[in-house]
Backbone as a chain_set.jsonl record, in Angstrom:
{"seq": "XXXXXXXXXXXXXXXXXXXXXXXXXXXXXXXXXXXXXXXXXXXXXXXXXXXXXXXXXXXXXXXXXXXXXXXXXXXXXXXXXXXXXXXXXXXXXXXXXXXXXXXXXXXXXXXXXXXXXXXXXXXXXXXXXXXXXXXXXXXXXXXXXXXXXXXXXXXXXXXXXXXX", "coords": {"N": [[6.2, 8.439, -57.821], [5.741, 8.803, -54.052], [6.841, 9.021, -51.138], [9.553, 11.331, -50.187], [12.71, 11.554, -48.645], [14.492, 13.861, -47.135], [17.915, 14.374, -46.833], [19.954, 14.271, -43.781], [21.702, 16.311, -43.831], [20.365, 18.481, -44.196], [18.75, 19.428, -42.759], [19.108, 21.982, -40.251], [19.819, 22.468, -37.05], [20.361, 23.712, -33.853], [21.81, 23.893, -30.68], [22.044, 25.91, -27.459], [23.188, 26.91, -24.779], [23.013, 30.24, -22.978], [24.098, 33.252, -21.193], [22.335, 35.394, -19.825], [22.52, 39.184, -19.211], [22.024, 41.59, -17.407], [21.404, 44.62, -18.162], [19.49, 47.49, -18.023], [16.539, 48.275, -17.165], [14.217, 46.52, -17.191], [15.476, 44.376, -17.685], [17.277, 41.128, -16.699], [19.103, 38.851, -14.82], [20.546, 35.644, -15.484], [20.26, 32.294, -16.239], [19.475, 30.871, -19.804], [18.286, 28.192, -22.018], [18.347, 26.934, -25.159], [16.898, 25.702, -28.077], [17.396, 25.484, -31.437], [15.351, 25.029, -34.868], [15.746, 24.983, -38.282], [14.354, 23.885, -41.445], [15.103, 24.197, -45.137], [13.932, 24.873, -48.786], [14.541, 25.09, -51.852], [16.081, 27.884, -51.303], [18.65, 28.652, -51.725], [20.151, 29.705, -55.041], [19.035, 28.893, -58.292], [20.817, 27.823, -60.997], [19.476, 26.704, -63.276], [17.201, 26.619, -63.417], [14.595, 29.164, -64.087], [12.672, 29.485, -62.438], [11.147, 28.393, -59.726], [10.218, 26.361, -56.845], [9.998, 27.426, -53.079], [10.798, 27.351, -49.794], [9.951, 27.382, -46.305], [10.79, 26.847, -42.858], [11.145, 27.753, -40.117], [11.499, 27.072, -36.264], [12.123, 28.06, -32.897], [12.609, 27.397, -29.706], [13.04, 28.615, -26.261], [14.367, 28.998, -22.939], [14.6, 29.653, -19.699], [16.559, 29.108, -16.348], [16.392, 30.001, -13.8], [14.327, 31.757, -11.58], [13.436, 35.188, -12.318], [10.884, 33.093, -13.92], [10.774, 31.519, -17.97], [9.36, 30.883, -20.681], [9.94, 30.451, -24.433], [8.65, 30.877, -27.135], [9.072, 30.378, -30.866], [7.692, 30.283, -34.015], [8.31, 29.824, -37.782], [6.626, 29.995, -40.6], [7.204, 29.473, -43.864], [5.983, 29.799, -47.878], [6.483, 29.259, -50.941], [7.259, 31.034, -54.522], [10.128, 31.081, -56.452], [12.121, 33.618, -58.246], [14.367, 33.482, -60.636], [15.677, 36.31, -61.591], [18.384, 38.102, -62.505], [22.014, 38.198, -62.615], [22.617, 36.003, -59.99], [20.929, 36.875, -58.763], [17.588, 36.873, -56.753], [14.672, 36.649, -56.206], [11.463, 36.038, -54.565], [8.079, 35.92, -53.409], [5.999, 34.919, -51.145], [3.727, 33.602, -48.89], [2.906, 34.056, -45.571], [3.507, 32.342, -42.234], [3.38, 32.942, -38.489], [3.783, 32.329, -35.055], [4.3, 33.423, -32.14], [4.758, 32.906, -28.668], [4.969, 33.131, -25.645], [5.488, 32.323, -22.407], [5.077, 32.616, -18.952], [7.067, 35.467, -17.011], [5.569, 38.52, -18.294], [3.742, 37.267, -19.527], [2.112, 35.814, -23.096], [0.789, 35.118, -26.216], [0.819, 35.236, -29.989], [-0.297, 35.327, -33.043], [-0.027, 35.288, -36.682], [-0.196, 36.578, -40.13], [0.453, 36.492, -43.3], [1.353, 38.511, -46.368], [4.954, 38.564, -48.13], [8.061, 39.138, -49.352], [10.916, 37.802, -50.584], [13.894, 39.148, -51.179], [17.103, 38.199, -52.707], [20.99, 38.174, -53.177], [23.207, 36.917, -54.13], [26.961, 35.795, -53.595], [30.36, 36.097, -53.61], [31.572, 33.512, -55.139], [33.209, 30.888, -56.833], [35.003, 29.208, -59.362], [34.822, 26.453, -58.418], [33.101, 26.358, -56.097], [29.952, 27.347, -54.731], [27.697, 30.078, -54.369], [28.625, 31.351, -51.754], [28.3, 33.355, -49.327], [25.715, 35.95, -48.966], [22.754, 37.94, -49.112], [19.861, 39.635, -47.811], [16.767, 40.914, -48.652], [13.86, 41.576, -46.898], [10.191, 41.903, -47.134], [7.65, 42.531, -45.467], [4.043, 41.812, -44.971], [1.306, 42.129, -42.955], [-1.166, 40.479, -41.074], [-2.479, 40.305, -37.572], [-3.573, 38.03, -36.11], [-4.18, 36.822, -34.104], [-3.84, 37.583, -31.106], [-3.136, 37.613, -27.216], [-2.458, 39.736, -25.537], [-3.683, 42.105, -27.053], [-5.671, 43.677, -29.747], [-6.538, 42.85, -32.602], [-4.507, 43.428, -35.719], [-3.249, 44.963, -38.582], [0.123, 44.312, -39.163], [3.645, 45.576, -40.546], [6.693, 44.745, -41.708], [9.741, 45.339, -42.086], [13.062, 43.408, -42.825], [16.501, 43.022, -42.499], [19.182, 40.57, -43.718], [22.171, 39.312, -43.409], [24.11, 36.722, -44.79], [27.112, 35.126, -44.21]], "CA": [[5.552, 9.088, -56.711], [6.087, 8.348, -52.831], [7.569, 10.037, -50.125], [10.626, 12.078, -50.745], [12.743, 11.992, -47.709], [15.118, 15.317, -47.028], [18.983, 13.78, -45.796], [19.397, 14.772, -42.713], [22.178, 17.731, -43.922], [19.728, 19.27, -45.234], [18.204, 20.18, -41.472], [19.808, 22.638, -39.061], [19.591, 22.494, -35.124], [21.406, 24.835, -32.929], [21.472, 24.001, -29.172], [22.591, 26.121, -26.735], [22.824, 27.768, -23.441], [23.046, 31.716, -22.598], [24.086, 33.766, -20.141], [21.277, 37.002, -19.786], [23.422, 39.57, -18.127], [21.204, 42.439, -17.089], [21.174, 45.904, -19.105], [18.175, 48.212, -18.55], [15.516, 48.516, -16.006], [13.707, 45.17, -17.234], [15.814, 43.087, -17.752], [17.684, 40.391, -15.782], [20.411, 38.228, -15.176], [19.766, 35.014, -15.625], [20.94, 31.537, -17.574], [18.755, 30.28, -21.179], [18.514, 27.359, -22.663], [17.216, 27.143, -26.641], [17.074, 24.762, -29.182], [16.746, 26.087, -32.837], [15.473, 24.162, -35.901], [15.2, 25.252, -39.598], [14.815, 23.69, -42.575], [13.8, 25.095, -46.441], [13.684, 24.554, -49.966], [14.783, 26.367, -52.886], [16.964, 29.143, -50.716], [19.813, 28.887, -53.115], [20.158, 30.413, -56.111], [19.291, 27.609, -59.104], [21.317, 28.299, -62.088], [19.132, 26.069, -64.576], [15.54, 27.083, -63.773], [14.545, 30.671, -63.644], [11.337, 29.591, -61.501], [11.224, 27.082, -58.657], [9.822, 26.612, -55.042], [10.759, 28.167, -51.928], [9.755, 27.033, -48.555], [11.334, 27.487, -44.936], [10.439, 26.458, -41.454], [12.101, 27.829, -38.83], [10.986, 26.811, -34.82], [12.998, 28.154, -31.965], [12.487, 27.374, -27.696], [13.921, 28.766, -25.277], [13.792, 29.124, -21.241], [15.421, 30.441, -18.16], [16.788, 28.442, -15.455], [16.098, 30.934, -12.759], [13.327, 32.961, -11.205], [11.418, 34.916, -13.243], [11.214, 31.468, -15.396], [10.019, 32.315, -18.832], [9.758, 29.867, -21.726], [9.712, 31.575, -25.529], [8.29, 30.277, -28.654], [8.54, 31.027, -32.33], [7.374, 29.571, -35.576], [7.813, 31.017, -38.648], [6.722, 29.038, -41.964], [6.671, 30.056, -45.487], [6.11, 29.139, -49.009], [6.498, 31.111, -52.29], [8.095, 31.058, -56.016], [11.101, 31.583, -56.614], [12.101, 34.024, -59.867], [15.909, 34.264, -61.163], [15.763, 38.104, -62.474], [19.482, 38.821, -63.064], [22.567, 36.806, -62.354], [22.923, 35.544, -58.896], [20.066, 37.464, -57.311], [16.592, 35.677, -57.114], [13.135, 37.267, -55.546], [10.613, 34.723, -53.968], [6.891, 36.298, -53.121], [5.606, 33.943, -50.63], [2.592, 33.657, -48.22], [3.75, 32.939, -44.161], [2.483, 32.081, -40.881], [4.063, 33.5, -37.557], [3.143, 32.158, -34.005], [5.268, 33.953, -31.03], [4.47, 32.506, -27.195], [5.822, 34.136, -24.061], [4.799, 31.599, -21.289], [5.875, 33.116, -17.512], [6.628, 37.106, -16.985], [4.662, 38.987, -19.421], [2.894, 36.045, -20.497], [1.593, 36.743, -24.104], [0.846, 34.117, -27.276], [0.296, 35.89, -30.684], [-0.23, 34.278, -34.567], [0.201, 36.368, -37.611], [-0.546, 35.778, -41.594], [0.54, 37.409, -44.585], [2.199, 38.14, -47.75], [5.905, 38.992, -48.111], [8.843, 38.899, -50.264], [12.255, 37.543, -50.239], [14.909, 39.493, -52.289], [18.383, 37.364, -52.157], [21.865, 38.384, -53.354], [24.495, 35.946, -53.797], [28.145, 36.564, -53.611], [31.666, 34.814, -53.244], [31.775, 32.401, -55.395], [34.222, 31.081, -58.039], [34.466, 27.799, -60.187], [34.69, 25.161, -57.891], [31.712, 26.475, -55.177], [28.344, 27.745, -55.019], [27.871, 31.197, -53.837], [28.629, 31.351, -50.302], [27.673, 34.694, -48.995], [24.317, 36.098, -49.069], [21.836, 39.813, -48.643], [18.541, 38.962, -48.053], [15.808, 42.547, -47.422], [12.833, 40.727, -46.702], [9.474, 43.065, -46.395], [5.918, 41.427, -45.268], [2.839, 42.706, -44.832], [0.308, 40.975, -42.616], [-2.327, 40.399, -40.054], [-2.567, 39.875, -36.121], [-5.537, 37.164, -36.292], [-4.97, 36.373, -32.593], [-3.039, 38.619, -29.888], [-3.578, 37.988, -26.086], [-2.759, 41.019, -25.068], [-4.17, 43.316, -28.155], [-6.563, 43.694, -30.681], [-5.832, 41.893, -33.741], [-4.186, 44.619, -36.362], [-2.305, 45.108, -39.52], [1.569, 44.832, -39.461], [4.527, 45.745, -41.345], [8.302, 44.145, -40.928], [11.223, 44.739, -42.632], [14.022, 42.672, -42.211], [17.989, 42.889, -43.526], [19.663, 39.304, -43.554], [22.917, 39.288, -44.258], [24.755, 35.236, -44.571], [28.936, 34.97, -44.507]], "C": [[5.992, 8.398, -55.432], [6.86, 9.564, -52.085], [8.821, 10.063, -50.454], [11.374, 12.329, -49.158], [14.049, 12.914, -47.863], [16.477, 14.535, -46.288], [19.218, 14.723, -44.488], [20.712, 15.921, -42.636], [21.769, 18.641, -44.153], [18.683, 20.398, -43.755], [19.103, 20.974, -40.991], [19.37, 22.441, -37.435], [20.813, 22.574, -34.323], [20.777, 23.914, -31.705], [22.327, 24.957, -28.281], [22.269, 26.328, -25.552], [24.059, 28.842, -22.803], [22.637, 32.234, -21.349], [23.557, 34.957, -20.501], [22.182, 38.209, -18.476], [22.012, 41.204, -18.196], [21.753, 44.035, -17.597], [20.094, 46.577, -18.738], [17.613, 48.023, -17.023], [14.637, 47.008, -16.123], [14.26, 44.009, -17.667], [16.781, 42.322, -16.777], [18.787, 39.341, -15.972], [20.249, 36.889, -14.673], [20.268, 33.533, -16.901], [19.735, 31.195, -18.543], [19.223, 29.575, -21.336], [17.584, 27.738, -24.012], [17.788, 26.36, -27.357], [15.991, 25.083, -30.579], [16.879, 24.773, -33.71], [15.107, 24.848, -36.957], [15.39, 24.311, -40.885], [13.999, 24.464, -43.567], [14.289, 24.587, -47.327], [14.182, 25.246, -50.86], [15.667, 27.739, -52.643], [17.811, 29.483, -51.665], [19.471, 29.037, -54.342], [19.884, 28.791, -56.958], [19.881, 27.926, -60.104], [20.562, 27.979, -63.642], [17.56, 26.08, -64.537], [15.25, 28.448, -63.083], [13.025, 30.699, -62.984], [11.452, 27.901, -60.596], [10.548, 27.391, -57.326], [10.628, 26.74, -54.417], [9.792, 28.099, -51.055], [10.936, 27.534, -47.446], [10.56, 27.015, -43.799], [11.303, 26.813, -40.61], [11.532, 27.789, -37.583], [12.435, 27.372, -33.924], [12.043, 28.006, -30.099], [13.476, 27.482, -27.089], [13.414, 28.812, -23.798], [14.582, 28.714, -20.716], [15.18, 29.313, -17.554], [16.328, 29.068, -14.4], [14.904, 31.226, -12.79], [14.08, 34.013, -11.888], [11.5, 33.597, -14.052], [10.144, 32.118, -16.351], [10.46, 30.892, -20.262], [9.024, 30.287, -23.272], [9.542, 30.618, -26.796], [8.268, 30.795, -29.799], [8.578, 30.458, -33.406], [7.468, 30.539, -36.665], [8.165, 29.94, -39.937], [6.318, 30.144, -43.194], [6.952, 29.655, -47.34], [5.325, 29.873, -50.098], [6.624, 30.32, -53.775], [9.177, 31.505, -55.769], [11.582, 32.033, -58.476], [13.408, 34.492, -60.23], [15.674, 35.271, -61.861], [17.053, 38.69, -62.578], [20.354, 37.665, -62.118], [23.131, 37.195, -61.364], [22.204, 36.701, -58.14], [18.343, 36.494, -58.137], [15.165, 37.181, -56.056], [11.885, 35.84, -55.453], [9.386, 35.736, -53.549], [6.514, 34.853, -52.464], [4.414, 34.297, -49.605], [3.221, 32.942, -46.598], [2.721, 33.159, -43.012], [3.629, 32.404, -39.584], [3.241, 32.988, -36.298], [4.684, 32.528, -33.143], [4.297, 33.902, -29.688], [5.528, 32.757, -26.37], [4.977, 33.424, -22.839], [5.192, 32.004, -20.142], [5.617, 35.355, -17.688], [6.047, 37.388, -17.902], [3.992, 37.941, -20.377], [2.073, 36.737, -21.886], [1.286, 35.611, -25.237], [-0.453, 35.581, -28.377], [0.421, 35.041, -32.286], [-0.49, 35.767, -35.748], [-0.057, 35.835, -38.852], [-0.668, 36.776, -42.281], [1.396, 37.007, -45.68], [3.513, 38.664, -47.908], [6.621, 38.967, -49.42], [10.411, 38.842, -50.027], [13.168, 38.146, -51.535], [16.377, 38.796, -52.174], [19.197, 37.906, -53.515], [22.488, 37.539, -53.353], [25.784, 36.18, -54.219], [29.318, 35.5, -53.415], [31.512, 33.534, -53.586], [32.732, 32.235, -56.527], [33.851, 29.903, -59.054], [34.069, 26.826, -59.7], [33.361, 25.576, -56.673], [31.118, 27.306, -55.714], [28.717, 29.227, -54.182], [28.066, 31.436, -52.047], [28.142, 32.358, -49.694], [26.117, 35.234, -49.878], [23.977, 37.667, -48.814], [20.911, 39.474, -49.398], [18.051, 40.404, -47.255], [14.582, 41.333, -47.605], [11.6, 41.528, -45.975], [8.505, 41.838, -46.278], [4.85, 42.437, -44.953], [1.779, 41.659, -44.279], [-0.624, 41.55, -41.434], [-2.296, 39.957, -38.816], [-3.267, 38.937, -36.196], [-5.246, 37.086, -34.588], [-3.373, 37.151, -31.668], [-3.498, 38.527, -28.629], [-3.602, 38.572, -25.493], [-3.363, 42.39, -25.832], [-4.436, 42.705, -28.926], [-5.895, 43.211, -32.016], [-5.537, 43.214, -35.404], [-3.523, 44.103, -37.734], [-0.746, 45.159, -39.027], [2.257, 44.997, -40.622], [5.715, 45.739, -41.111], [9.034, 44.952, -42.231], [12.511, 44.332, -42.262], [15.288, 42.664, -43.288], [18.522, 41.458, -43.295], [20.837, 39.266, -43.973], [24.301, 37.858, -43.455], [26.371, 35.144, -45.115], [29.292, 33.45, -43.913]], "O": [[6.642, 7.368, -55.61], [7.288, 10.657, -52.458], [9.355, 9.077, -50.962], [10.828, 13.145, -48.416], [14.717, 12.638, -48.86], [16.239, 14.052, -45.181], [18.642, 15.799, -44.323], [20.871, 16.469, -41.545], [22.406, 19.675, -44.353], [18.194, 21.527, -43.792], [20.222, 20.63, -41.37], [18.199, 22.255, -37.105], [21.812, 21.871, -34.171], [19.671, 23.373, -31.688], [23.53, 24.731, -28.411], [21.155, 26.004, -25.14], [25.206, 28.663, -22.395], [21.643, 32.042, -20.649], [24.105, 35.634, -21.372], [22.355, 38.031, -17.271], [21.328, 41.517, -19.171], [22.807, 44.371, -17.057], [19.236, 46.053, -19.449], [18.23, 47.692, -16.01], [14.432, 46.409, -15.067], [13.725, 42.938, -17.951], [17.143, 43.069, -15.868], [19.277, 39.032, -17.058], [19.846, 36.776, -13.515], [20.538, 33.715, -18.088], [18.702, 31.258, -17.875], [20.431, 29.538, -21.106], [16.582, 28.451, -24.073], [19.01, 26.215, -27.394], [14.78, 25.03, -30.794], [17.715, 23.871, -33.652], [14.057, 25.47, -36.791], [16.52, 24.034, -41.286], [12.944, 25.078, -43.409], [15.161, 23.756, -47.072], [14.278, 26.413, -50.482], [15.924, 28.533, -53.549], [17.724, 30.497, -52.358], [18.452, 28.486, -54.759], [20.333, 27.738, -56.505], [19.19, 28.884, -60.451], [20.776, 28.544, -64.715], [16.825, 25.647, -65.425], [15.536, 28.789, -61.935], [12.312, 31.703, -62.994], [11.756, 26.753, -60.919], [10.385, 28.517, -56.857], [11.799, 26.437, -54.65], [8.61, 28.439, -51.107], [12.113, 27.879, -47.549], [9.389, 26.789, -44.102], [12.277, 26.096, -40.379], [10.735, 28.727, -37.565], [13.584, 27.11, -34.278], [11.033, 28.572, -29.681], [14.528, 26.844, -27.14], [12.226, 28.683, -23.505], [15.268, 27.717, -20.94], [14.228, 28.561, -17.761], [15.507, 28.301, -13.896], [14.251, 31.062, -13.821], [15.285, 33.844, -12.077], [12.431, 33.362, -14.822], [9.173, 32.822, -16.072], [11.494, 30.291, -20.551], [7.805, 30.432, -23.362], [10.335, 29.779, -27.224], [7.481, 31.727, -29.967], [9.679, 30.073, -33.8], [6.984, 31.671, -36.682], [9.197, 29.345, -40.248], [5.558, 31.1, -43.351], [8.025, 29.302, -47.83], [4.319, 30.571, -50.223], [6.146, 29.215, -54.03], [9.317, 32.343, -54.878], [11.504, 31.343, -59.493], [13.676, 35.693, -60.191], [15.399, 35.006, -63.032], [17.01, 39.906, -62.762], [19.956, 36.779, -61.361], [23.881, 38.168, -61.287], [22.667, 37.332, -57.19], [18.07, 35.916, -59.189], [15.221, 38.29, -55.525], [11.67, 34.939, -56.264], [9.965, 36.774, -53.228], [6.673, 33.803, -53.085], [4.178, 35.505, -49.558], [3.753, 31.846, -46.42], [1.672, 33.79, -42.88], [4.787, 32.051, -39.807], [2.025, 33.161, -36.37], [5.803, 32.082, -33.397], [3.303, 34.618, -29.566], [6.739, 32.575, -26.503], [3.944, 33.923, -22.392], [6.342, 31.568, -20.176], [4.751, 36.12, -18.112], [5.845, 36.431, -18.65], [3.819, 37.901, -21.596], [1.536, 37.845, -21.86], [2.033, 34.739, -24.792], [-1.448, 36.26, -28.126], [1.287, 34.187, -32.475], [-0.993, 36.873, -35.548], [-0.182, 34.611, -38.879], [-1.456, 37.716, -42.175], [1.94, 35.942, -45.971], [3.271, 39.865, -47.785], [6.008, 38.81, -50.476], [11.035, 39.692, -49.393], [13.125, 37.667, -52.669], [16.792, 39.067, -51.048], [18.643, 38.095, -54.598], [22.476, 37.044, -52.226], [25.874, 36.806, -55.275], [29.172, 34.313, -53.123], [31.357, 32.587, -52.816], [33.094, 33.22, -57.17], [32.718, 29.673, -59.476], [33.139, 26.177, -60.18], [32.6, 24.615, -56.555], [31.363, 27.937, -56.741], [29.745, 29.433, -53.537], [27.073, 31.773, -51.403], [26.993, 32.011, -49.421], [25.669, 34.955, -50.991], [24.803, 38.475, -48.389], [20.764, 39.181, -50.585], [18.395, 40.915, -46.189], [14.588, 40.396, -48.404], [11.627, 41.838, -44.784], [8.526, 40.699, -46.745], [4.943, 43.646, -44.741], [1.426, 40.638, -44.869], [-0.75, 42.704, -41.023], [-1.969, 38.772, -38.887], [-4.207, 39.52, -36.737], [-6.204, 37.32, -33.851], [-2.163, 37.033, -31.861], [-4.425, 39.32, -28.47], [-4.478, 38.538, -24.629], [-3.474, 43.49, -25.29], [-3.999, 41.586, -29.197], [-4.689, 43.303, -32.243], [-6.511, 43.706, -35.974], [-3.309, 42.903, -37.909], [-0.434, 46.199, -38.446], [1.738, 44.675, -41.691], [6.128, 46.602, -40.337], [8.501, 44.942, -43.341], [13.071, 44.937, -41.349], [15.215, 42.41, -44.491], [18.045, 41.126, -42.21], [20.832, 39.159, -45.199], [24.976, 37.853, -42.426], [26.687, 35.105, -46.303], [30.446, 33.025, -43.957]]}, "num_chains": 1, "name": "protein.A"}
């Protein structure tokens, strides 16, 4: 027993900074900064247990240099099973948490909670590597609990993912 620590390949963190070029009636032109972090658990396919955990964490911030200044938040955690059902695809049922903050124009902070499911594909691989390529549909089903601009509701996502 004891703490288990994660090497530190095992994290991701993006930094950048984006140029907002203006499109549309609301939007604006304008530089971003953002610094992404994810890590997870179990994502990859396991070949030698047809049940395992599956976690993820992903955080992203961003925010404008310029007038309007606007600084953007999003969390999104989750943690499941994971069930090998045919070879080199996997399905995960997991339970997640969602917080999205909009600090500046349209100021807004909202939190979310539900149940989903991760379907994963894996592809391109041979003897010597692991599957490299990926197709992930990913549905959820959840709850508003807190919305500052609206009433707290039912949603429903689906999401395509697809990793080269």
């Amino acid at each position: 027993m004891g703490i288990h620590y994660k090497p530190l390949r095992d994290y991701n963190l993006v930094l950048s900074g984006e140029r907002l070029i203006k499109f549309g009636a609301n939007a604006v032109n304008n530089w971003e900064g953002r610094v992404s972090f994810s890590t997870s658990t179990g994502y990859e396919i396991d070949p030698v247990a047809s049940r395992s955990l599956y976690s993820l964490l992903y955080v992203d911030l961003a925010g404008t240099a310029q007038s309007p200044h606007q600084v953007l938040t999003y969390l999104d955690g989750r943690g499941g099973v994971n069930f090998n059902f045919a070879d080199r695809m996997v399905i995960s049922p997991f339970i997640y948490t969602i917080f999205r903050g909009n600090y500046g124009v349209g100021a807004n902070t909202s939190a979310e909670t539900g149940l989903g499911a991760s379907l994963r594909g894996f592809f391109y691989e041979d003897k010597y590597h692991a599957p490299r390529d990926a197709v992930e549909l990913l549905p959820r089903l959840g709850y508003t609990v807190y919305d500052s601009l609206a009433t707290p509701s039912v949603v429903f996502s689906i999401t395509v993912v697809a990793r080269f």
